[in-house]
N, C-alpha and C positions, 0 to 999 in steps of 0.2 A: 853312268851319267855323272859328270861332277856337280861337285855344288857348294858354294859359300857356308855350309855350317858350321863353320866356329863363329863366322863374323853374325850369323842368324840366333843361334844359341847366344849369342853374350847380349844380341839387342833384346831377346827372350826375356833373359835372368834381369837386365837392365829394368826392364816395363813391367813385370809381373806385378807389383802391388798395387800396380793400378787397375787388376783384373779380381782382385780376390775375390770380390764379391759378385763377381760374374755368376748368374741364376741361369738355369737352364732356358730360362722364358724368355730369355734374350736372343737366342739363337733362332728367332723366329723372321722371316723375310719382314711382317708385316708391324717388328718393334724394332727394330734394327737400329742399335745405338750406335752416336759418331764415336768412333774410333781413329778420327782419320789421323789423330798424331802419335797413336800407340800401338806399334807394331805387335807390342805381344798383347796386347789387347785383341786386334784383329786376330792375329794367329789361335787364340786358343778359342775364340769365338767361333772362327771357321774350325778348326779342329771337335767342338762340340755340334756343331750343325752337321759336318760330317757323321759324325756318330751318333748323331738322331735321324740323318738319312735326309733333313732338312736342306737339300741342295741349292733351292730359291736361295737362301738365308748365307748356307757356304758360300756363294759365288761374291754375294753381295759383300764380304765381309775379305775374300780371295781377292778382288777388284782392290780395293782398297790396299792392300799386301803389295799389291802390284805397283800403286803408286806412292808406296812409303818403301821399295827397296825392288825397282826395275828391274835388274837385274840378277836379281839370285833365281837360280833355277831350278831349286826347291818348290819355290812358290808358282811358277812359269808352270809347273809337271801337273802340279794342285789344280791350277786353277784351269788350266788345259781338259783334265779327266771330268772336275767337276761341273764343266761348263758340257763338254758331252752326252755327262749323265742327265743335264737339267734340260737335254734339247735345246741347249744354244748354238747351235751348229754353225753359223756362219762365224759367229766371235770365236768360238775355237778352232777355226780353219787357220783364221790367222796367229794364231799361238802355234798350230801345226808346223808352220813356215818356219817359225822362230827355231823351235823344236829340233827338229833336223838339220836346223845350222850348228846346234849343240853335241845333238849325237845322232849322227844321219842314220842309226841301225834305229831308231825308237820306233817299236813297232806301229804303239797304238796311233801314232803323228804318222805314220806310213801308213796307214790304214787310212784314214782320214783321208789324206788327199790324195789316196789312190779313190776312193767314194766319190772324190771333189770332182777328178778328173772324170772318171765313169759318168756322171750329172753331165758334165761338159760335152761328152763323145772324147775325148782326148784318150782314145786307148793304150797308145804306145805307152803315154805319162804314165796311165795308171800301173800298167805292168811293171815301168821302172820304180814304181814306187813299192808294191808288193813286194819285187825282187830284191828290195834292200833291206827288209824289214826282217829283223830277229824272231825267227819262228821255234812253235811248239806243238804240239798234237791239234791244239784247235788254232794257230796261228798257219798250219801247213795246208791247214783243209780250208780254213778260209782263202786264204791267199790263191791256193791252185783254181777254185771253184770261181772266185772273182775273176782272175785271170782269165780261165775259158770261156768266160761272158764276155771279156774282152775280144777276145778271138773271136768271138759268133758277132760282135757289134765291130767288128773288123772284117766281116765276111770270109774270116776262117773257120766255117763248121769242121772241119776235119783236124786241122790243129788245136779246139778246143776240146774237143772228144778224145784226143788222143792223149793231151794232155792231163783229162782227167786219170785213164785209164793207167797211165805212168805214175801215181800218187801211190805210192804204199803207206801202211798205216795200220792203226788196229782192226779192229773187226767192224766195230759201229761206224765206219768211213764206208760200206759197202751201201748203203743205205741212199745215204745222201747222193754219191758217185753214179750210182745207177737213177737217181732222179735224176738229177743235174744233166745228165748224159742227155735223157731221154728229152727231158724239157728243150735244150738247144736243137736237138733230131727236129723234135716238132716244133717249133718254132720255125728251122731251118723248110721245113717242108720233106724230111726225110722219112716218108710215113713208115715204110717197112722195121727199119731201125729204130725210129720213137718208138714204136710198139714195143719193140721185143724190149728195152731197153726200160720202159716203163711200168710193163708187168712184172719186169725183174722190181723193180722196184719197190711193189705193190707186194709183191710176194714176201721182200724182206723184211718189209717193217707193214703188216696190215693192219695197225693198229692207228696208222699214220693218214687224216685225212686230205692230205694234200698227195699223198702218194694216189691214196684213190681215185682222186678226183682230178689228178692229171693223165692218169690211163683211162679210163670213165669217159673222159673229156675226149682223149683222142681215139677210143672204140667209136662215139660215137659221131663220129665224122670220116668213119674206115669203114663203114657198113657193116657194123657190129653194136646196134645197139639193145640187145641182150645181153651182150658181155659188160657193155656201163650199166647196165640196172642192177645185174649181177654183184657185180664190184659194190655197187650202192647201196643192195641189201643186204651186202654181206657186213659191210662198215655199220647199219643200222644195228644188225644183233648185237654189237657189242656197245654202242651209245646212239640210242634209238631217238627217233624225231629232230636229227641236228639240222638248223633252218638251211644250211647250204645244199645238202643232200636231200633236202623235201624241194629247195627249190631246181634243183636239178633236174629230180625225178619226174615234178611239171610238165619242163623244159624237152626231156625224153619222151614223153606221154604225149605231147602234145603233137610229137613227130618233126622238133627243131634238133639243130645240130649244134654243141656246144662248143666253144671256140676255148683256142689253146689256153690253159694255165695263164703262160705267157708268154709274150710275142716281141718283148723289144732286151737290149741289155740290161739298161736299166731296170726294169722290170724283175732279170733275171738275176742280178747282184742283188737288188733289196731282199729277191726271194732268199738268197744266200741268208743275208745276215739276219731273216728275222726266223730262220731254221732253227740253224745257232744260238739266235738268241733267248729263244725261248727253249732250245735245252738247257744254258746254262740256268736260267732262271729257275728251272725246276730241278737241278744239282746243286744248288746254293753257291752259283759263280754270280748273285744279284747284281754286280756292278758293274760286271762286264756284258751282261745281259741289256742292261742300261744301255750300256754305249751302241749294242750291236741294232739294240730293235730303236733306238731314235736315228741313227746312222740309216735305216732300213725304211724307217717314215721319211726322211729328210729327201730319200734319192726317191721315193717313190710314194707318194701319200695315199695313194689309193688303195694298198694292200688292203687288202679285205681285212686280214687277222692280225697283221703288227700291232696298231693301233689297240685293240682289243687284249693283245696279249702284254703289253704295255702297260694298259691299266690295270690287268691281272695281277703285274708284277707289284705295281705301286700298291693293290689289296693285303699282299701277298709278304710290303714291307709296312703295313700300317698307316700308309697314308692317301686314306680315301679321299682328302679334296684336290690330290694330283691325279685320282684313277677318275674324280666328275670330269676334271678338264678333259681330260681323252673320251670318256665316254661320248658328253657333248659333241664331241668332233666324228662321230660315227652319220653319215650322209643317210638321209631317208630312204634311198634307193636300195640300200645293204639287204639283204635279208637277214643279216646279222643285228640291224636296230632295235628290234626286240628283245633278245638278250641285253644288249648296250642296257636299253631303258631299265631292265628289272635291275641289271647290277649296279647301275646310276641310283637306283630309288635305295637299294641295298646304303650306299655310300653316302647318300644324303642322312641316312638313320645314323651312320657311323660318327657323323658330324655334326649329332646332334640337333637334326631336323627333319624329327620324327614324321609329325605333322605334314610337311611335302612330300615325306620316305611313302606314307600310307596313301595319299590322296594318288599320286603318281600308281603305283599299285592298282589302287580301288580303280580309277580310272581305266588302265587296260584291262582291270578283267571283267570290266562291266562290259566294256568292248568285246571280251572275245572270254565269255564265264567257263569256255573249255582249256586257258591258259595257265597250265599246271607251272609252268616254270613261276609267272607272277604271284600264282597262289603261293606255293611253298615258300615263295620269297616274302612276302606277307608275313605267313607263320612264323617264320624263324625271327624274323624283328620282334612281332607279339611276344616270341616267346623270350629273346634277349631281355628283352623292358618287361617280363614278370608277368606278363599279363595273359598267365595262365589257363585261363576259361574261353578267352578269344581263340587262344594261339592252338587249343584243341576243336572249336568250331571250323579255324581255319584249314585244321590240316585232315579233319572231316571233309572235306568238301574236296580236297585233292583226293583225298584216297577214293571220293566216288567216283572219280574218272578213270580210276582203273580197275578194269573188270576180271582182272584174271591176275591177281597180285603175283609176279616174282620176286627170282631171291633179289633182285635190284632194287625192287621196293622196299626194302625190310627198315628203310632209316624213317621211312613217313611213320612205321605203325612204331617204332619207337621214341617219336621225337611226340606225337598224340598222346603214348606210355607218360613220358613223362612228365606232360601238359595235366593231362588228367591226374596224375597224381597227385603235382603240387597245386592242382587245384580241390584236390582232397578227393578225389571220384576215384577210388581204389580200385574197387571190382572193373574198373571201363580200364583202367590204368593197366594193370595183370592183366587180363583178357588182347589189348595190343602187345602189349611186351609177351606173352606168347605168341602169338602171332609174327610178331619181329625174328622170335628163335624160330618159330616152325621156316620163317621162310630162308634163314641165314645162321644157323643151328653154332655156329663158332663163331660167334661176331661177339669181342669182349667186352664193347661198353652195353648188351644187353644185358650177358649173362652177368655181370658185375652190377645191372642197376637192380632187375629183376632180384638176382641173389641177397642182394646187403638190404632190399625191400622185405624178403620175409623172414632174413634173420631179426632185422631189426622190429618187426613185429610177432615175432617170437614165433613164425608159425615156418613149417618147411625148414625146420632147421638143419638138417642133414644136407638135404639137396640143395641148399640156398648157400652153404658154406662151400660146397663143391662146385659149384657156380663160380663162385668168387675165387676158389684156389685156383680156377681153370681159366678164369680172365684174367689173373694176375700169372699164369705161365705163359699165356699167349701176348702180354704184353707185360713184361718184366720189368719196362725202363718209364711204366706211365704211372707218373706220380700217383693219380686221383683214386688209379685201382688198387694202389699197392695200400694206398691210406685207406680204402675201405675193409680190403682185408684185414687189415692192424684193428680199424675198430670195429670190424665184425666180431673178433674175438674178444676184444673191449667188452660188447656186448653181451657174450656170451659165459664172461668171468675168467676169462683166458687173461690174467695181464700182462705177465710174463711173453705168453705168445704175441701178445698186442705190441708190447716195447720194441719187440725184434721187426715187427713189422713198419712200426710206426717210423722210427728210426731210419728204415729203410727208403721211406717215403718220402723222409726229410730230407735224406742225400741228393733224390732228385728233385725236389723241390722245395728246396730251404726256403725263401720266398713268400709259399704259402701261410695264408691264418689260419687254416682250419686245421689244417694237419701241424702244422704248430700249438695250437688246442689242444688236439688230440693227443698230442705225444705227451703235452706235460699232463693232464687228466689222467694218462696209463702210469706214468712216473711216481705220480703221488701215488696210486693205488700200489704201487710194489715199493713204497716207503722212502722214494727218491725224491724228498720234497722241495730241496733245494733246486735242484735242477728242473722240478716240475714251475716253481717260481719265475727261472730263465727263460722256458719255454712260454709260458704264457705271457708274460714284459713281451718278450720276440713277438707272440701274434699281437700284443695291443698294440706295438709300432708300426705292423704290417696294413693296417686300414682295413679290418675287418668289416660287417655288415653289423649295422648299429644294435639290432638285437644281441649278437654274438658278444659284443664289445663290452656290455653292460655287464654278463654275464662274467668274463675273463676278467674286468675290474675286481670284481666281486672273490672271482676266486683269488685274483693277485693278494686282495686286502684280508681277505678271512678261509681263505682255504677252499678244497673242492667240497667239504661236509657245507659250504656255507648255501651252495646253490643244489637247485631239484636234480638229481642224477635218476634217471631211469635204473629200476632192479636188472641184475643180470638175466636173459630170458631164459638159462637154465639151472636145474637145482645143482647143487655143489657134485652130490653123483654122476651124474649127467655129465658134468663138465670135463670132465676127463677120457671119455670116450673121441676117438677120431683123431687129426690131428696131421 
């Protein structure tokens, strides 16, 4: 695609001093300074909103861009994507326009208003639109899959199905190809073929609740509704109580017949892109995921899980008062609203409104005190905000709802572990974090909290080091365990071993204060005290916790002899055994 950047760069270099003092807190929708005569003013403004993921704030400051240099299509590309990603759909239809008069192969402006046109019924449009559009492994599977919905909203069931089945592609295409298939069969009314067509599907990816729940859907309107309960409990062993599958199984029980997946094109394109979208989301394609699952609301609002996995994503990029907006918008009738409300109450904590996060909470579970989901949601806020001795009453009260603990439970008796601990209740503390390991024997943030808990009180010290070496091999690249081992050894009068570890910890998380701490504390003790000086300046700039801070002043000013260091917990003999 071309584009004006010399004449964009020189108005850049031109306007830059008027931006110097540009704070990140600017890039916010709701402070939005005028810029309207300084192009590079707007430009770096939207280029930091951008990279805060602040899209409200991008468009508003991209808008502007627009009307201080119309015509460069740099900015036109910008403000096209970012308007996508923000759910502005209609204003960036008409940039799609534009778009394609530029470089008629651009995919994601071909996408668009092949969408536009699918909304419309206009199928032939949308075909010529996908057909022009510059494809890639997920440009090829979108486009054909869109396409065959076109055909089935064109009353060519057989031209769509054939069309899928002519896609080559990698492996993970087998998946989606044989839903997709199977969804237009049924739809079309083609029971014998939807079937086969959908259990293939079921079978490829059984992990996939919409695979299940569209063969499920049509066993039980084929006079097989053993084989949809089947499918539904089979989906439950592996994520048990999901409100769609409870509400189904009703719906089975009650002796009603459940009606297709889905039944219209539209319908069947949204189903496309919010596939898609939410795998990219979960492969770190965030931005594209963006475009596919508001693309996927826009054509079709009712999707049960767009919406929802949408907000996921916005959790997922840190900004929870974009994931209330969507929550909000989840319809009473959902059986999904449940959920919606815990992870609403979740986001409300996130944004600093504790107080409604808990009331909202407390409220459904007085409603319904068997609501494990809102309980655990509950505890985990308690336990973010510190508040230790709640957040282990809280997570007592879910574990009594389950009576036959598995290993899927092992994170309640460990997240109680660690409630109780820092709420000083030691023996309750060890007693769950056993229980955590008996249920999930290799899970490394036990064996690393349980481990560095009795080295660091001197007691198991053999077993509690082997712990830790064993949760820092099974996660070799997580900072918090490799800095425990570093100061396990700390601990233990290992310095030497400490530095190599500590060091290691820092590589992946420079960042951190505590392991910035830590590293210069092992430094000074093997004589490196300059560099221990470095390190500890590094965590007082990091925004440590105010007790830690005092502490690290202290050593900055007067050395580590100046503050209380804990004795090594082993004698000097001792210390050189293991290793």
């Amino acid at each position: 695609m071309t584009t004006r950047r010399s004449t964009f760069s020189a108005a850049l270099a031109a306007g830059l001093a008027a931006v110097l003092t540009l704070s990140p807190g600017l890039a916010r929708a709701e402070a939005v300074p005028d810029f309207d005569t300084s192009l590079a003013g707007n430009y770096l403004a939207a280029r930091l909103a951008s990279t805060e993921r602040d899209q409200d704030a991008a468009v508003v400051y991209l808008r502007n861009l627009m009307k201080l240099d119309a015509r460069n299509e740099e900015i036109l590309e910008r403000t096209f994507f970012a308007m996508l990603m923000d759910g502005q759909i209609d204003d960036a239809m008409k940039l799609a326009d534009r778009l394609v008069k530029i470089d008629r192969t651009h995919r994601v402006a071909r996408l668009a208003l092949a969408v536009r046109s699918i909304k419309k019924g206009h199928y032939q449009t949308a075909r010529t639109n996908l057909a022009l559009s510059v494809r890639g492994p997920i440009g090829d599977l979108t486009a054909t899959l869109l396409a065959a919905w076109t055909f089935f909203g064109s009353g060519n069931t057989k031209g769509a199905v054939e069309l899928i089945d002519r896609l080559d592609g990698p492996d993970w295409y087998a998946p989606m190809k044989e839903l997709h298939a199977g969804l237009i069969l049924d739809a079309a009314g083609q029971k014998k073929e939807a079937g086969r067509r959908l259990e293939a599907a079921m079978k490829a990816d059984p992990g996939s609740l919409r695979a299940i729940d569209a063969y499920a859907r049509w066993a039980s309107r084929n006079d097989n509704t053993e084989a949809a309960l089947a499918a539904y409990a089979a989906f439950d062993k592996q994520l048990p109580n999901h409100p769609i599958v409870l509400a189904a199984i009703k719906e089975l029980k009650a002796g009603k017949q459940l009606p297709p997946l889905v039944k219209t094109a539209q319908e069947g394109s949204s189903e496309v892109l919010y596939g898609l979208g939410a795998t990219l989301g979960r492969q770190g394609g965030e931005d594209l995921a963006l475009v596919y699952l508001q693309l996927a609301i826009w054509l079709y609002p009712e999707h049960p899980f767009a919406s929802l996995t949408l907000a996921d994503l916005y959790e997922q990029l840190k900004q929870p008062a974009k994931a209330i907006e969507v929550y909000e918008t989840v319809p009473d009738s959902s059986p999904l609203k449940r959920n919606a409300q815990v992870q609403l109450a979740v986001n409300l904590d996130a944004t600093d409104h504790y107080k409604e996060a808990r009331a909202q909470l407390e409220k459904m579970i007085a409603a319904d005190p068997k609501d494990i989901e809102a309980i655990i949601a509950l505890g985990k806020i308690q336990q973010t905000r510190k508040m230790f001795s709640e957040c282990a009453g809280t997570y007592s009260k879910a574990i009594a709802l389950i009576p036959q603990p598995a290993r899927g439970n092992w994170a309640l008796f460990y997240f109680r572990g660690v409630c109780n601990e820092r709420s000083k209740n030691w023996p309750a503390a060890e007693a769950d974090l056993k229980k955590a390991l008996e249920l999930n024997p290799d899970q490394p943030h036990v064996l690393n909290y349980l481990g560095y808990s009795w080295v660091d009180q001197g007691t198991n010290l053999d077993q509690g080091l082997d712990m830790i070496r064993k949760a820092a091999k099974l996660r070799p690249d997580d900072g918090p365990i490799v800095d425990s081992l570093g100061w396990a050894y700390y601990r233990l009068g290992r310095y030497d071993d400490a530095v190599v570890q500590l060091e290691r910890a820092i590589e992946l998380m420079p960042q951190d204060p505590v392991i910035n701490d830590h590293l210069g504390d092992a430094y000074w003790k093997v004589g490196r005290k300059l560099e221990a000086g470095f390190q500890w300046n590094h965590a007082r700039d990091l925004k440590p916790e105010p007790d830690d801070l005092a502490k690290i002043v202290q050593k900055i000013n007067k050395g580590l002899d100046s503050v209380d260091q804990p004795a090594p917990v082993r004698k000097a003999e001792e210390q050189q055994k293991g290793g």
